[in-house]
Structure formats: C-alpha cells, structure tokens
N, C-alpha and C positions, 0 to 999 in steps of 0.2 A: 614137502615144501621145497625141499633142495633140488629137482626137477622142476617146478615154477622158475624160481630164480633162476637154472641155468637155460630154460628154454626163455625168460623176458628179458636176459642178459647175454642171449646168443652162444652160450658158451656149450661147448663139448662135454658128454656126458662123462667122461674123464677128469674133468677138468677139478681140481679141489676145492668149495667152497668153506671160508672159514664163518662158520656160522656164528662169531662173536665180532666179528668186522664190520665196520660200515658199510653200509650198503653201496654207498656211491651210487646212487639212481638220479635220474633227471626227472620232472614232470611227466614226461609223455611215458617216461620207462614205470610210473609210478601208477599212471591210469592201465596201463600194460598186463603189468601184476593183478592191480584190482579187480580188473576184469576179467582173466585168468581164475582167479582163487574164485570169483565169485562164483563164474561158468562151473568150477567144482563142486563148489563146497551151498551154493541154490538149492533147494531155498532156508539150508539150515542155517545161513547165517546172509546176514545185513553188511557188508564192509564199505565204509567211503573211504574216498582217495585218501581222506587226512589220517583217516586209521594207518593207512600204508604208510605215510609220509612221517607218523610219530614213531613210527617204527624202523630206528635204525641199522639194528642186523636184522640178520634170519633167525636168529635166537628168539630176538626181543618180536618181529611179526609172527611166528609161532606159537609163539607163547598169548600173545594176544588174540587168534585165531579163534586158540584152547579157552581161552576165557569167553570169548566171546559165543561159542556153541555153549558151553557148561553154561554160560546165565542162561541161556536161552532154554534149554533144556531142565532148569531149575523155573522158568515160569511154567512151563508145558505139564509142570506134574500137579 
C-alpha cells in the first residue's frame, strides 16, 4: 500500500509515509490511487473513488482494502 501512495503522490521511495496522517489528496490524486489499487488488486476487489475518498490515511484505506477482499472472499465460500 505504501508504494501506491508514494508512486500517486510522486514521492521518493525514501521518502517516510506516516500511515496515521491525512492523506492530503485532491480529486484527481483520488481517481489516481483508485485506479492503481484496482490495476492490482482486479478482479479480487470492487473499489469506487468514494471508498478512497472515506479513507483518510493509509492506515484507514488498508484497512478497508482488507475488509473489502475478506467480505468478498466470505461470499465466494
């Protein structure tokens, strides 16, 4: 996840991400991510923009990710 964010926020892979902070993302950084994680994580999970957008760190969109496979993966059985 913390390669996501620093490749849709330009940042250096140095760079420290505090995975309990704000995100600070804008709209378009928002469809960015989305579209990203989806590219990944297709077709095990469904993500719309607003899922990103309720998720204000990297903590809290992880964590929602995890939930979001684990339901999916509890219809599947």
């Amino acid at each position: 996840m913390s390669n996501v964010i620093r490749q849709t926020l330009k940042l250096e892979p140095t760079d420290a991400i505090d995975i309990e902070a704000d995100m600070g993302i804008d709209s378009r950084m928002r469809i960015e991510l989305r579209n990203i994680l989806q590219c990944i994580l297709a077709p095990k999970i469904s993500l719309t923009v607003n899922g990103v957008s309720e998720a204000k760190s990297v903590k809290h969109l992880a964590m929602r990710v995890r939930e979001i496979i684990l339901q999916d993966n509890v219809k599947e059985v």
